[in-house]
TORNU-537356 format. One line per 4 residues: number of its first residue (from 1); for each residue z, y, x of C-alpha. Coordinates in nm, 2 decimals, padded with zeros to 4 digits, always signed. Example, Ala and Ser with C-alpha at 12.3 -4.5 7.8 and 13.67 -1.06 7.14 Angstrom:
REM TORNU-537356
1> +00.78/-00.45/+01.23 | +00.71/-00.11/+01.37
REM end
This chain:
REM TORNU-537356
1> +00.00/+00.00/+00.00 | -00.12/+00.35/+00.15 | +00.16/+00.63/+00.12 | +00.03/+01.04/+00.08
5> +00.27/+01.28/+00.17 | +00.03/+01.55/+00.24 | -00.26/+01.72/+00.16 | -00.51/+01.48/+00.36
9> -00.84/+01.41/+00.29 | -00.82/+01.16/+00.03 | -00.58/+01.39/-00.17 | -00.87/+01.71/-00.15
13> -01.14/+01.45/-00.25 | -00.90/+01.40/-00.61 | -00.85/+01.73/-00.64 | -01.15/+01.85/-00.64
17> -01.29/+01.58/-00.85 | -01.07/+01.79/-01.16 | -01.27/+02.06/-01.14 | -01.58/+02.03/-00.95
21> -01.85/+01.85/-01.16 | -02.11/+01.77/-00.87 | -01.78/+01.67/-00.62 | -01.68/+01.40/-00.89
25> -02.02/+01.28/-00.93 | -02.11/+01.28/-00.54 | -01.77/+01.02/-00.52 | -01.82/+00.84/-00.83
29> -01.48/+00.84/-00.96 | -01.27/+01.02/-01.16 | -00.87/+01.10/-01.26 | -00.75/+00.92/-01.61
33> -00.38/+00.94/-01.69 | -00.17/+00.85/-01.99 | +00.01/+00.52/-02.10 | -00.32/+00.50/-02.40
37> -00.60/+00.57/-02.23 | -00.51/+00.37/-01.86 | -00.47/+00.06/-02.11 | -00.73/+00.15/-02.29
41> -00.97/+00.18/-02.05 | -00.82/-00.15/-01.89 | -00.83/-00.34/-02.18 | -01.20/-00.30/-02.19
45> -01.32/-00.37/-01.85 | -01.35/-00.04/-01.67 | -01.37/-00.08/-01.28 | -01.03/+00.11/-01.17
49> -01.06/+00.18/-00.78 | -00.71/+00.30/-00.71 | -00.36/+00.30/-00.89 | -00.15/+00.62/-00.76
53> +00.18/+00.59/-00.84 | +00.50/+00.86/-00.77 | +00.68/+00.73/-00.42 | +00.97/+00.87/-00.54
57> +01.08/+00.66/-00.87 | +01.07/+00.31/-00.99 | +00.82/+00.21/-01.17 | +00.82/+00.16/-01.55
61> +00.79/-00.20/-01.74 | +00.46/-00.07/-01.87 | +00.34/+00.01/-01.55 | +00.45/-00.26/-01.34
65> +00.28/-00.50/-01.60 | -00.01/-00.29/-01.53 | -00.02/-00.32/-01.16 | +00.04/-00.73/-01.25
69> -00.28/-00.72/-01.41 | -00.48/-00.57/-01.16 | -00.38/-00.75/-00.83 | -00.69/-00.69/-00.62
73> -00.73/-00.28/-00.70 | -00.57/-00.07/-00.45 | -00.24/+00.12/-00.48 | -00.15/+00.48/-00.37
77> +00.22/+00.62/-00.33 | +00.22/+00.92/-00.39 | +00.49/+01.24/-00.29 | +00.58/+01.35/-00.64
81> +00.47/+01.70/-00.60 | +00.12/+01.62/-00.53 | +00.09/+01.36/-00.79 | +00.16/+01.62/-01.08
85> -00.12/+01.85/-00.90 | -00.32/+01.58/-01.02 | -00.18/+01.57/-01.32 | -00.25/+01.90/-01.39
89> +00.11/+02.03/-01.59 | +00.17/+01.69/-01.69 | +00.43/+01.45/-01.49 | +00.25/+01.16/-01.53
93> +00.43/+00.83/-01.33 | +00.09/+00.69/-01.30 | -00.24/+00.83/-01.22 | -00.56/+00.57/-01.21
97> -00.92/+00.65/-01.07 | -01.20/+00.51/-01.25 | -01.55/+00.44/-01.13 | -01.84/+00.67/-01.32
101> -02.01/+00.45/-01.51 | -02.39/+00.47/-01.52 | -02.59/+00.73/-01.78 | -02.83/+00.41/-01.93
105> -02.90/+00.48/-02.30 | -02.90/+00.10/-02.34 | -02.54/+00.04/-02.32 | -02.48/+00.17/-02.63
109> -02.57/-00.15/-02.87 | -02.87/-00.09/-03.16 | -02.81/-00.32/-03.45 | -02.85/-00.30/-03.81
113> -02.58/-00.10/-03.86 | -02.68/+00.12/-03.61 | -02.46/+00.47/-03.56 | -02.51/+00.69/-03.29
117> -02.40/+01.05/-03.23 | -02.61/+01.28/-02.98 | -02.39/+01.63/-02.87 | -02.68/+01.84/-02.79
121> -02.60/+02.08/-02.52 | -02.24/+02.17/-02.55 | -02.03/+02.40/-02.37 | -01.64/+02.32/-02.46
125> -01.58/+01.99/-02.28 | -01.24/+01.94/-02.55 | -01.51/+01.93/-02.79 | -01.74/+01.66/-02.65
129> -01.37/+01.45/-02.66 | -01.30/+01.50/-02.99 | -01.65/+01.43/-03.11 | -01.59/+01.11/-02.93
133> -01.26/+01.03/-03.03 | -01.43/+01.05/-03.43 | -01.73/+00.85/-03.32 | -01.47/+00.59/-03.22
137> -01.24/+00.61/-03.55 | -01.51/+00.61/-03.78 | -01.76/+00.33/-03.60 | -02.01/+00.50/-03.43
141> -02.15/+00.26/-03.15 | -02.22/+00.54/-02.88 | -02.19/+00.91/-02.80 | -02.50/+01.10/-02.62
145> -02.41/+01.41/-02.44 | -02.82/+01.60/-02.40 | -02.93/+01.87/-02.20 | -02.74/+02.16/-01.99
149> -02.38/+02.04/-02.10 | -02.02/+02.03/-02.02 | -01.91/+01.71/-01.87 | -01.79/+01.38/-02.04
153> -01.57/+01.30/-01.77 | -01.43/+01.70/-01.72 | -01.01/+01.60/-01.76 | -01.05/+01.83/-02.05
157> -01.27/+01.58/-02.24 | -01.09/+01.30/-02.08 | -00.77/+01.39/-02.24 | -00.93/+01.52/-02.57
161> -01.07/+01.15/-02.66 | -00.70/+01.00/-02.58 | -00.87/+00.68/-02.48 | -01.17/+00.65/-02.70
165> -01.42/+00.70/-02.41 | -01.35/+00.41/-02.31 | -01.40/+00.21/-02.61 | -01.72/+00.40/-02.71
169> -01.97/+00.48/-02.47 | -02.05/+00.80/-02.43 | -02.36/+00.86/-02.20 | -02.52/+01.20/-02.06
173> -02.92/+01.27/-02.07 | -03.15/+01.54/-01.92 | -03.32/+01.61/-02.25 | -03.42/+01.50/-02.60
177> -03.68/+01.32/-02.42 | -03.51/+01.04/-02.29 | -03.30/+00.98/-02.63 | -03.62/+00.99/-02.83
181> -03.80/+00.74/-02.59 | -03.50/+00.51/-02.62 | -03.49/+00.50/-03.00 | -03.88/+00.44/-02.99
185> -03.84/+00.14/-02.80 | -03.55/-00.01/-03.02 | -03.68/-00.28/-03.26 | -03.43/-00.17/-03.51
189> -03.58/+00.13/-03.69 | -03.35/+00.44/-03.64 | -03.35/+00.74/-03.90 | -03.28/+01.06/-03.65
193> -03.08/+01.30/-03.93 | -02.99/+01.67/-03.79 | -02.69/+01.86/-03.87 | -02.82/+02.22/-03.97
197> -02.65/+02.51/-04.23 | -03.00/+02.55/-04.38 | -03.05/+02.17/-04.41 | -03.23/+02.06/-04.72
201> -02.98/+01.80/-04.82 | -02.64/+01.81/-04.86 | -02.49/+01.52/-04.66 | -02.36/+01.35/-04.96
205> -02.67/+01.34/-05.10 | -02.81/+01.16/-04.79 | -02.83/+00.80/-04.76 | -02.66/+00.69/-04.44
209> -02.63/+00.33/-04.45 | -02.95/+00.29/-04.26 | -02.95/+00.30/-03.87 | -02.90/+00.64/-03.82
213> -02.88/+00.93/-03.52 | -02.68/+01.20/-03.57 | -02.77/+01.47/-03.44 | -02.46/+01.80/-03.37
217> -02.56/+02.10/-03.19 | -02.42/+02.35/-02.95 | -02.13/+02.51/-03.10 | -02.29/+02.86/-03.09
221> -02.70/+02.83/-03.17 | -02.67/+02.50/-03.29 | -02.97/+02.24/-03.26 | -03.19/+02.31/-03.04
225> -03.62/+02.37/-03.20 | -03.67/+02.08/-02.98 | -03.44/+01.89/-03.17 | -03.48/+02.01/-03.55
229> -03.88/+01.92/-03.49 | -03.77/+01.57/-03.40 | -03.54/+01.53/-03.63 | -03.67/+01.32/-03.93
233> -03.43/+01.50/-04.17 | -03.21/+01.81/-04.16 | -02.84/+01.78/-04.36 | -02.62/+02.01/-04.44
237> -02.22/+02.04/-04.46 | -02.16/+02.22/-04.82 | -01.90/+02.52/-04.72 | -01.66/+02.73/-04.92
241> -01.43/+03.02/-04.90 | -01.50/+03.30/-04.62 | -01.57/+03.09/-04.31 | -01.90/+03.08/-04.21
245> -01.99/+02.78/-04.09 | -01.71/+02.49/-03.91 | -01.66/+02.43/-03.55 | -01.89/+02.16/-03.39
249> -01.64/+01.88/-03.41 | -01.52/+01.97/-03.71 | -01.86/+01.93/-03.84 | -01.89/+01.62/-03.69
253> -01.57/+01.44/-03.82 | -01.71/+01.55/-04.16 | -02.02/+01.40/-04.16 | -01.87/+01.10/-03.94
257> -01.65/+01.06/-04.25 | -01.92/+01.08/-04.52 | -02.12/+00.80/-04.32 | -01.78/+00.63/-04.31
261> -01.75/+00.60/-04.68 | -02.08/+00.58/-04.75 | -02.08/+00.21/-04.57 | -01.77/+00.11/-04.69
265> -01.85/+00.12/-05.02 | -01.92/-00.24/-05.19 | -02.34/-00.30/-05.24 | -02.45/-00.25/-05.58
REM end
């Protein structure tokens, strides 16, 4: 077992990989901590690289049975005050370092009950998490993350999906290109449906128990004209009282919900 005391080299590489988008991809790891989502994530086959625990206290039942199940994966004791720099104004006792999965399209599965959810280019990464953490509660099979974005694995989104990323996959493409290409190859048929306040359906109106990509945009100008033309069909959320329109995840946990009930209902 390695012991940090200082700031060395290993420490600056962490670090940095909290903030600094192209320094977290260039290592191709980074930070997850929390009880949920290091189990989580665990519990569904994601390769952890290093265990960092606090040098200073004894490690909890949850923890050690943790460390049982991952014999081979190396462990880090760490001085306490550096391990809540990595924690970022938490205390966590634990702080484990994940390997970046791939961005392939075709880990998310395409059946007949196909669900997707494409985030197209957005800026907050606490909403990209909470738009995953609904994809995850209401069934979706896979979260796409298109264009100039914030990160899916920014600690902010991390955090926000309290360990649905790693039960959902969530992968990050160039354009609408790509996503389009993908769904043309799938043998399943797949309905692309846009979210829009002009929409010409209201999304109870709208039949969602076919395979179906949803489609949310940025949470300032929305979809993208790149997007709208693709999209088959445009829906919208019906909205009442003063506010103008609902925050991006908002918007998505509403329509996630409609398609929700909508599939749950017993064939007629």
């Amino acid at each position: 077992m390695q012991r940090i005391s200082s700031r060395n080299a290993r420490f600056q590489v962490w670090q940095a990989s909290l903030t600094n988008r192209t320094k977290r991809q260039r290592s191709g790891e980074f930070l997850v901590q929390g009880v949920r989502p290091i189990s989580v994530a665990v519990d569904n086959g994601w390769p952890v690289r290093t265990l960092i625990t606090d040098a200073s206290r004894p490690l909890s039942r949850w923890a050690s049975e943790l460390l049982q199940r991952l014999p081979g994966v190396e462990r880090v004791a760490m001085a306490p005050e550096l391990l809540a720099e990595l924690g970022e104004k938490e205390d966590p006792e634990l702080i484990a370092v994940l390997e970046l999965p791939a961005d392939n399209l075709d880990r998310i599965a395409v059946g007949p009950d196909f669900l997707g959810v494409v985030f197209d280019r957005p800026t907050g990464p606490g909403n990209i998490g909470s738009i995953i953490r609904s994809a995850d509660a209401f069934g979706a099979d896979g979260v796409i993350v298109t264009g100039h974005a914030a990160d899916v694995y920014d600690p902010k989104s991390v955090r926000a999906t309290t360990g649905s990323l790693f039960a959902v996959p969530a992968v990050r493409a160039p354009s609408h290109r790509e996503v389009l290409g993908w769904v043309r190859r799938s043998s399943t048929p797949i309905v692309v449906v846009g979210t829009d306040e002009h929409g010409s359906t209201a999304v109870y109106d709208f039949d969602f128990t076919q395979p179906v990509l949803l489609l949310i945009g940025n949470e300032t100008a929305g979809l993208s004209t790149a997007w709208k033309e693709a999209a088959d069909h445009l829906v919208r959320i019906p909205i009442t009282g003063s506010a103008s329109s609902l925050n991006a995840a908002n918007a998505a946990t509403a329509v996630l919900y409609e398609i929700s009930r909508q599939r749950s209902r017993p064939a007629q």
